[in-house]
C-alpha positions, -999 to 999 in steps of 0.1 A, spaced: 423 152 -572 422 144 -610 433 173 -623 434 154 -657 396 147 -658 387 184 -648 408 199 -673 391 174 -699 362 181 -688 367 224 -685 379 224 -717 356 200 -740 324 201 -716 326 164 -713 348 136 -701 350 97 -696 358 76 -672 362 38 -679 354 11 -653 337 37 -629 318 5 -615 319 -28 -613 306 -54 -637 287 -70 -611 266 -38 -607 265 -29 -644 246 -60 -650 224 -49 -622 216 -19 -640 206 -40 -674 185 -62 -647 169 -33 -629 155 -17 -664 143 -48 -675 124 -50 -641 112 -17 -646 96 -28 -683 75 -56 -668 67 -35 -641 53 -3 -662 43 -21 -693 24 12 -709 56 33 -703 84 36 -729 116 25 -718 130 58 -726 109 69 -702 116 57 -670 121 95 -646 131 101 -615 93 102 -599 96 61 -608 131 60 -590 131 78 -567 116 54 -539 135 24 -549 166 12 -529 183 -1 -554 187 31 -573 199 51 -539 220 22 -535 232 30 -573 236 71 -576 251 65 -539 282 41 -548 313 52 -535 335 56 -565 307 75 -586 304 101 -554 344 103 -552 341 115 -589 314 139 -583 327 151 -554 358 167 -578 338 187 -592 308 198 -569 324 196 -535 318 170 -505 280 180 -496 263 159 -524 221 154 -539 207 133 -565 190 162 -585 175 132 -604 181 102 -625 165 93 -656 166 61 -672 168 63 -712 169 29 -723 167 24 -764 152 -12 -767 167 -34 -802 152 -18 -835 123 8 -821 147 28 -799 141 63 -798 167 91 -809 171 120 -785 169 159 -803 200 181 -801 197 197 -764 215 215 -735 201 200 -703 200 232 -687 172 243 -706 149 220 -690 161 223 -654 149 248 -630 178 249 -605 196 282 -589 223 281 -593 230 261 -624 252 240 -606 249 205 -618 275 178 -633 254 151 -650 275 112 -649 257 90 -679 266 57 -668 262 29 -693 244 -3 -683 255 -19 -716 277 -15 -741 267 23 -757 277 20 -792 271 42 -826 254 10 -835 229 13 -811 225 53 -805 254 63 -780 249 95 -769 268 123 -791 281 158 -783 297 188 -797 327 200 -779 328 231 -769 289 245 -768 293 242 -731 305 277 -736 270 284 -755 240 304 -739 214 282 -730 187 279 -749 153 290 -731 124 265 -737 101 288 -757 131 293 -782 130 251 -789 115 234 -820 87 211 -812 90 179 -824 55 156 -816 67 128 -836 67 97 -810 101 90 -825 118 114 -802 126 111 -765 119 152 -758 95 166 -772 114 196 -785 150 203 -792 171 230 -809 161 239 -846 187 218 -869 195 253 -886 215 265 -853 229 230 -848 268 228 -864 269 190 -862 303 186 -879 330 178 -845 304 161 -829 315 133 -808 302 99 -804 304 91 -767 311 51 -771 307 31 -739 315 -1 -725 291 -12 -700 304 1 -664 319 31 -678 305 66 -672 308 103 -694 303 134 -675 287 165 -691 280 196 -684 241 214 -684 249 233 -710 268 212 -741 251 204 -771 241 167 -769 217 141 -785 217 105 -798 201 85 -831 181 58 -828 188 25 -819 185 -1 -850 208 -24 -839 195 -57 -824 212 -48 -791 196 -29 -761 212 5 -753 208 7 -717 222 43 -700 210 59 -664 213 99 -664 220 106 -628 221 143 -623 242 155 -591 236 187 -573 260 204 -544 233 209 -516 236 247 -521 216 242 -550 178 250 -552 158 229 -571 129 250 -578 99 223 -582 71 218 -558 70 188 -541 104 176 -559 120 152 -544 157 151 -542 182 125 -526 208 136 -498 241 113 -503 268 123 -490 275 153 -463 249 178 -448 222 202 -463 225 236 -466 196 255 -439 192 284 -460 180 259 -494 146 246 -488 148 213 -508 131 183 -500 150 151 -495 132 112 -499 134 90 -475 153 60 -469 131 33 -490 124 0 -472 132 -31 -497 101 -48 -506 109 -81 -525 68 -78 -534 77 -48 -557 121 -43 -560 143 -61 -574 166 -81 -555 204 -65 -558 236 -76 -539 236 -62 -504 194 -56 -508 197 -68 -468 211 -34 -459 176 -18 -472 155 -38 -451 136 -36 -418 150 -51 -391 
């Protein structure tokens, strides 16, 4: 056990790890968005949720990697589920900022029982809008939705965030990543990002882990089973085992493993 990383993690509501995977499968991640773009051409690459991802093997082969579920597992216990992942990919110069934010306003799961890992497909810089968060609002009451400013703007990944008048940005953190390294944060920290004007991408996977005691309280969501058993008395729904299609995925080292035999 890391007792290191929880205690970082307990005590500012975030933490890093560096070299979480491999640069092999960092570049992989860069690939796979760029994939994505040229396959969803009317979709912002901010955009790219969980309903997108969900049925693609290289993404379960992704949120299921080994050293990313030994992490999780530190903090959520062995029976582990891909709540969901959420690409938010800031292309050079147009990149979107994101609006100060707990993630627990926006998720309906009981309990709120949820460690999110923000693993960096490229380098995550303040040049380029690296995420940023203010230590110690993990100990802040979450914000309900109806208690957000909405912000319509089309220069905003949400569409609402907190008022900037409750917002004490002065401690704030930038999270600076090197492609292959992952932050941790909890659902309830204070968090957002600028835009990206640099002339770099700023390529990032949210991948938001749930023990299977959780509920996630969607119809017809869609969650991901990866490691351990469910729980009988929480009615989630799990996806299937995707087939690799080379028609429509993209082709990732050990892609033979998601095939039919």
């Amino acid at each position: 056990m890391n007792t290191k990383l929880k205690q970082e993690y307990e005590q500012r509501g975030y933490t890093i790890v560096r070299n979480a995977i491999d640069p092999d499968l960092a570049s992989e991640v860069e690939e796979h968005v760029h994939s994505l773009v040229k396959k969803y051409p009317n979709i912002r690459p901010e955009q790219l949720h969980h309903n997108l991802l969900v049925d693609d093997p290289f993404i379960h082969r992704l949120v299921g990697e080994t050293r990313l579920l030994n992490i999780v597992e530190e903090f959520i216990g062995h029976n582990i589920a891909l709540f969901a992942a959420h690409y938010i990919a800031k292309p050079p110069f147009t990149g979107q900022a994101v609006l100060w934010h707990q993630d627990g306003t926006y998720w309906p799961l009981e309990p709120m029982e949820v460690i999110s890992i923000w693993l960096a497909g490229t380098d995550s810089t303040n040049k380029n809008g690296c995420m940023r968060v203010i230590p110690g609002t993990q100990n802040k009451k979450l914000t309900l939705q109806e208690e957000l400013q909405e912000v319509n703007d089309g220069k905003n990944v949400l569409g609402s965030g907190i008022y900037s008048s409750q917002i004490d940005d002065t401690d704030a953190v930038d999270l600076e990543l090197n492609a292959g390294d992952v932050s941790l944060h909890n659902p309830s920290i204070v968090h957002g990002s600028n835009p990206n004007t640099s002339d770099n991408w700023r390529i990032g996977l949210t991948i938001r882990y749930i023990p299977t005691s959780t509920f996630v309280k969607i119809e017809g969501h869609r969650s991901i089973l990866l490691r351990g058993e469910t729980d009988p008395k929480v009615k989630n729904n799990f996806a299937d085992r995707p087939v690799f299609n080379p028609q429509i995925h993209m082709k990732f080292n050990g892609w033979e493993k998601w095939s039919l035999k």
